[in-house]
VOGU-3710 file (C-alpha; in Angstrom, 3 decimals, decimal comma):
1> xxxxxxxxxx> 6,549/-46,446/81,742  4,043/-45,873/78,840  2,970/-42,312/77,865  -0,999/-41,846/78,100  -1,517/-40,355/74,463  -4,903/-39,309/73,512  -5,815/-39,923/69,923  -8,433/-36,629/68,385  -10,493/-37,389/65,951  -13,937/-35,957/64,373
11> xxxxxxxxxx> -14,683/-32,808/63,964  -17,279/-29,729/62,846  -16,848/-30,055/58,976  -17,480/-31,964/55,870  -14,299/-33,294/56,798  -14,978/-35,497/59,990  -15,883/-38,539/58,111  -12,258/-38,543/56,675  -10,562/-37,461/60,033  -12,323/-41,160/61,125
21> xxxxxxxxxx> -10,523/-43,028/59,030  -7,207/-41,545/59,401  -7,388/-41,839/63,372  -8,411/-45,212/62,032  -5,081/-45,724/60,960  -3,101/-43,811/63,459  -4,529/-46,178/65,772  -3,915/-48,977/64,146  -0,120/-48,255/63,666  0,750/-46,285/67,103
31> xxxxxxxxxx> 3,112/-48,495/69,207  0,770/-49,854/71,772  4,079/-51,124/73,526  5,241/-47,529/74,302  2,141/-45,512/74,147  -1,486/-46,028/76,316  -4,228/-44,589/73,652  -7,329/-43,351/73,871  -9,247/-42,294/70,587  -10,714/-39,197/71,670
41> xxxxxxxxxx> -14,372/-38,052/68,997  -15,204/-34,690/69,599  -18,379/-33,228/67,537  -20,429/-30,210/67,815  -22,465/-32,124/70,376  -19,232/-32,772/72,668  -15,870/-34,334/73,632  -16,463/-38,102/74,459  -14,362/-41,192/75,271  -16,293/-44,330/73,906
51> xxxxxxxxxx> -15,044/-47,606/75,269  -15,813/-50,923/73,179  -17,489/-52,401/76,402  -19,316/-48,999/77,931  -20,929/-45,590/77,322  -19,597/-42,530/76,297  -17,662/-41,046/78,795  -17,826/-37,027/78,553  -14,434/-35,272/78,149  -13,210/-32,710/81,266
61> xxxxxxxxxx> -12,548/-29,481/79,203  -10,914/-28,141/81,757  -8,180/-29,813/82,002  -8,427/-31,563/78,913  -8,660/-35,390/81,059  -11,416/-38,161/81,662  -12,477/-40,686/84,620  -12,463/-44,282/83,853  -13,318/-46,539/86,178  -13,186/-44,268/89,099
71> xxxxxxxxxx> -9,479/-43,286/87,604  -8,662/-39,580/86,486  -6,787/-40,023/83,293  -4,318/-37,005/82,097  -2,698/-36,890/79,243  1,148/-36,577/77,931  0,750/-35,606/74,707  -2,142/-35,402/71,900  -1,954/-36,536/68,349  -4,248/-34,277/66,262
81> xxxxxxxxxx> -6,163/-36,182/63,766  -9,272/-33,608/62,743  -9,295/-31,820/59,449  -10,681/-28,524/59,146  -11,871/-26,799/62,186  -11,125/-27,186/65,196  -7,891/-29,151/64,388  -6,649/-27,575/61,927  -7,469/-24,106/61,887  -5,275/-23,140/65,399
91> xxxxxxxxxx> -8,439/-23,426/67,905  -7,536/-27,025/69,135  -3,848/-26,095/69,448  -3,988/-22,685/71,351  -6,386/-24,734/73,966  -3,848/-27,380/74,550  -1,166/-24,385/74,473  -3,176/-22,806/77,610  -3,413/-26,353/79,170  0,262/-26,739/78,676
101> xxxxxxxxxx> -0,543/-30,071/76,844  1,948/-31,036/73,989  0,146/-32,147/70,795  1,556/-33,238/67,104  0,458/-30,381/64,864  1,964/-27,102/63,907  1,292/-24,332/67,090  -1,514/-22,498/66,471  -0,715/-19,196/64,955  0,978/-21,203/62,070
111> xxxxxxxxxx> -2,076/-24,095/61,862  -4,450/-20,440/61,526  -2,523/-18,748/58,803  -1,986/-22,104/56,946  -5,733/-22,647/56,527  -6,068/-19,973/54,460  -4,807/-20,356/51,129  -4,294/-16,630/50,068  -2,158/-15,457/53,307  -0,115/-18,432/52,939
121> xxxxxxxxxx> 0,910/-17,236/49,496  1,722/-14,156/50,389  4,078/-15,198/53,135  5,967/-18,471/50,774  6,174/-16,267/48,266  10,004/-15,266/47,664  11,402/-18,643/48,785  14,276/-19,247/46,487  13,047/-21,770/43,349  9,065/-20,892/44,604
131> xxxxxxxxxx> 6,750/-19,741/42,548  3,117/-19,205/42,967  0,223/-18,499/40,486  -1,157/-15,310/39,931  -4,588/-14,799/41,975  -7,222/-13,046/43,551  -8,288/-13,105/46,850  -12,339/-12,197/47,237  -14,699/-11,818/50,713  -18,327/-12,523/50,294
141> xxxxxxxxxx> -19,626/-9,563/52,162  -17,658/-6,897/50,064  -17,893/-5,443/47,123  -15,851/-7,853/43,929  -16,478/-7,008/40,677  -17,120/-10,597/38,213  -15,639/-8,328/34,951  -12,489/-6,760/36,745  -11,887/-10,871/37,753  -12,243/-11,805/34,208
151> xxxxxxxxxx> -9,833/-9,094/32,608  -7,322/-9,305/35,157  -6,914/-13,071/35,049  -6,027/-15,069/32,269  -8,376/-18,223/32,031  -8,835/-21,088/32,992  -8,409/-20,748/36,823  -9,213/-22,423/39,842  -11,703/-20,972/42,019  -10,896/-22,003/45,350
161> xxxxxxxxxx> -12,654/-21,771/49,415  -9,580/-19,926/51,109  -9,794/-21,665/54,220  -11,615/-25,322/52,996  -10,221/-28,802/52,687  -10,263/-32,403/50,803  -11,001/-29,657/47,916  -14,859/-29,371/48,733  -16,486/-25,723/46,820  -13,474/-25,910/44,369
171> xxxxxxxxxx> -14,073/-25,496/40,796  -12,182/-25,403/37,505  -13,518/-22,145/34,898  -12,668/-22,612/31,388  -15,470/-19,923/30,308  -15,664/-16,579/31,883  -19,648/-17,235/31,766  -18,911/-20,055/34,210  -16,958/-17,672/36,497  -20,358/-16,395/38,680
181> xxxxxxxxxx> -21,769/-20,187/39,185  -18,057/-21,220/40,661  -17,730/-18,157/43,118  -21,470/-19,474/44,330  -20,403/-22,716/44,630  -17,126/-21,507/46,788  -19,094/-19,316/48,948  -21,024/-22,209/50,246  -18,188/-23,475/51,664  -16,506/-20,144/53,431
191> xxxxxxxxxx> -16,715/-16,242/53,169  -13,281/-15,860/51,246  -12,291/-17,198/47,753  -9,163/-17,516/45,841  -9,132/-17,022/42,423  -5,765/-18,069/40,571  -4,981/-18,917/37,120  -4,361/-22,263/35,915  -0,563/-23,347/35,976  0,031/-26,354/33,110
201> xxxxxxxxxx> 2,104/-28,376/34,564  2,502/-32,081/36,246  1,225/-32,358/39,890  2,787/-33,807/43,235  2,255/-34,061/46,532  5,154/-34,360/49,285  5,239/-35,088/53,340  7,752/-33,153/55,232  8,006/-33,892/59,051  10,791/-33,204/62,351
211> xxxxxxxxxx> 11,943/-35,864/64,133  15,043/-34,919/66,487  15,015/-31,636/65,840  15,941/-32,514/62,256  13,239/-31,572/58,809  12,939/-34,511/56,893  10,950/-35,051/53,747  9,614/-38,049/52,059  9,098/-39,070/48,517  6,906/-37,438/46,644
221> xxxxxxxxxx> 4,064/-38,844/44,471  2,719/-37,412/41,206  -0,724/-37,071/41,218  -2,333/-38,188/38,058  -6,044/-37,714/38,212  -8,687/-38,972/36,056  -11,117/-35,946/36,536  -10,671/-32,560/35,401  -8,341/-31,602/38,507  -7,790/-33,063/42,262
231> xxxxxxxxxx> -11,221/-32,890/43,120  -12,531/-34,760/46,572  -14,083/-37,411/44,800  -10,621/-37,993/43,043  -9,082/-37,370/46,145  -11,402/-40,331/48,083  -11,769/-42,387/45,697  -9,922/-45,749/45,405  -8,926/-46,184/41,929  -9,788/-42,497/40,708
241> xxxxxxxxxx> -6,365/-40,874/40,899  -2,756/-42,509/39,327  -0,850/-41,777/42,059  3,006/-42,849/41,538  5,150/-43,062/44,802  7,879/-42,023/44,294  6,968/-39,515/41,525  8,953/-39,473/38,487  11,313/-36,262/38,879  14,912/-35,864/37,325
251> xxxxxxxxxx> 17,787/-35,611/40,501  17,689/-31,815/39,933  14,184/-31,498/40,548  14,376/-33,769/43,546  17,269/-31,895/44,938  15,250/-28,160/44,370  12,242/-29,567/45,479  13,793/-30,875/48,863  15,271/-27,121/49,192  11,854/-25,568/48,872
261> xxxxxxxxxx> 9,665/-27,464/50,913  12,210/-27,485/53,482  12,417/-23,698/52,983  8,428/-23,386/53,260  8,458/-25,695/56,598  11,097/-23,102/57,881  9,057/-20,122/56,897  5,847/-21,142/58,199  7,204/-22,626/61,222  5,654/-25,665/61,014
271> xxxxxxxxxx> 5,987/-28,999/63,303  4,441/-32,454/63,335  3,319/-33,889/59,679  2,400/-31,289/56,665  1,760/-32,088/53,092  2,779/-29,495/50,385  0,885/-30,143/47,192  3,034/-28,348/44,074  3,036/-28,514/40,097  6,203/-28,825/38,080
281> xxxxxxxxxx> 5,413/-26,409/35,480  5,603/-28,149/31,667  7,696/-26,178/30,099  10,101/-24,685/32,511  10,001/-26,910/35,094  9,490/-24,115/37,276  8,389/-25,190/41,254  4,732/-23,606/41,974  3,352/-23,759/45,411  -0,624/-24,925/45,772
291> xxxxxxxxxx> -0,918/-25,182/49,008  0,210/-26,788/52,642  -1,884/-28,995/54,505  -0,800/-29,206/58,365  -2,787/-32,149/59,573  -2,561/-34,516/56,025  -5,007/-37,518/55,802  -3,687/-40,693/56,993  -6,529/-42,788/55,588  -5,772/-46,016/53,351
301> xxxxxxxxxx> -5,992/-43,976/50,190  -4,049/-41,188/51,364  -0,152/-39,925/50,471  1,653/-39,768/53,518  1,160/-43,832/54,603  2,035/-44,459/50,499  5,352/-42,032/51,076  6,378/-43,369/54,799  5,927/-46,725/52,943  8,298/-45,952/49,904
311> xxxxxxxxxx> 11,198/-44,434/52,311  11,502/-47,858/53,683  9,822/-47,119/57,085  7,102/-48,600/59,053  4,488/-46,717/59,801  4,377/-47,901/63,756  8,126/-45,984/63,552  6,882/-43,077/62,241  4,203/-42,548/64,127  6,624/-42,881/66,934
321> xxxxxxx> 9,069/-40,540/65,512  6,590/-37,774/65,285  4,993/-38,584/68,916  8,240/-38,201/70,589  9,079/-35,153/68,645  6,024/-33,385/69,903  5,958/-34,702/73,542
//
């Protein structure tokens, strides 16, 4: 018998027009032989069902179910497809934790500390082989001093939202006279900011996922952009970004990376599909952690369909994999 699976797309941020075209995917590639779907949209005007042949049909927050044709629908499992809040931040997941409703994502203490870049740090940091730029983390309504920022950081650095995605309100300083307009720009976008200095190094991006019980991560790919740095238009952008799947490591740094990622998924206590973006540092080679993203972007442009693709699988069998590992 098929599993009713509702599909969650949408979203409150800047981010909902991507989470619509990575459900667009999902949906796309979800085995329709094993799995009844329903794309769920849910926007900061409500939770809604929209049939191709009817109106929208409101969602039943509590219990999380919708009637269709006289027919109360329940659902066995959720697959998680908003970025940013409410999907990613831990809201989404410890509702579906009180309806005792099994979704795809990491639970939601883990999807809440993972949105913000700064706490994340502080907990990855001392994994074997991990590394992580040297920062500071800023809150809008406090007291920060612009000079202490400058002396204590060497330049350029990244000035980064803490808990933002798709890098929207980031910004690259190369003069400490640019440092005030970036912070501005960041605080647009959320009321913390990280501040870390600029590692020189080559850039990749990795999927890591559990099926059976077992972490497994896929290949890499380098990220080459054209712009200054990974920016969302770089990001979005067909064509923007050289983006080589499998990136080009040496065995040794495919081994180490393997062992760290796999270390961070451990740490972090993640499920479902993440994305940890790194830089190989020139020089030393050295592993530095960016960041982890818990619900990655499945769109047409993005890395985890390109790295399914290059470790030989389908994406209608991974989707499956990670389904059945949640529910």
């Amino acid at each position: 018998m098929k599993k009713t699976i509702a599909l969650l797309t949408g979203g409150t941020t800047g981010e909902w027009v991507v989470s619509v075209k990575s459900a667009a995917t999902i949906a796309q590639n979800i085995d329709t032989t094993k799995y009844e779907v329903y794309k769920i949209m849910l926007t900061e005007n409500g939770w809604f069902y929209e049939p191709a042949d009817s109106v929208k049909i409101d969602i039943d927050k509590n219990d999380f179910s919708l009637t269709l044709n006289g027919r109360k629908i329940k659902f066995d499992g959720v697959f998680i497809a908003i970025h940013g809040s409410p999907g990613e931040d831990g809201k989404l997941q410890g509702y579906f934790d009180m309806l005792g409703i099994p979704y795809t994502t990491c639970n939601a203490l883990t999807s809440a500390i993972t949105m913000n870049k700064g706490y994340t740090k502080a907990i990855v940091n001392g994994i074997k082989d991990l590394n992580v730029a040297k920062s500071i983390q800023i809150f809008k309504h406090t007291n920060y001093a612009v000079e202490a920022i400058k002396k204590e950081l060497k330049l350029p650095y990244f000035v980064k939202p803490n808990s933002g995605g798709s890098s929207i309100g980031m910004s690259k300083v190369k003069h400490a006279n640019d440092l005030q307009n970036a912070l501005d720009k960041a605080f647009n976008e959320d009321d913390q900011i990280l501040i870390e200095e600029f590692v020189e190094g080559r850039e990749f991006s990795v999927g890591v996922f559990k099926t059976k019980g077992e972490i497994k991560v896929l290949p890499a790919t380098e990220v080459i952009p054209a712009n200054e740095f990974f920016d969302f238009e770089a990001k979005y952008t067909p064509g923007a970004t050289e983006e080589i799947t499998p990136g080009r490591m040496t065995d040794e740094e495919k081994n180490r990376v393997e062992e760290v990622v796999t270390a961070v998924y451990q740490k972090l206590n993640c499920n479902g599909i993440v994305r940890i973006d790194y830089f190989l540092e020139h020089q030393t080679g050295n592993f530095y952690f960016i960041e982890i993203n818990t619900i990655p972007g499945q769109t047409a442009t993005s890395f985890i369909p390109q790295q399914v693709a290059a470790m030989g699988m389908e994406l209608k069998e991974f989707y499956t994999q990670v389904i059945e590992e949640a529910i």
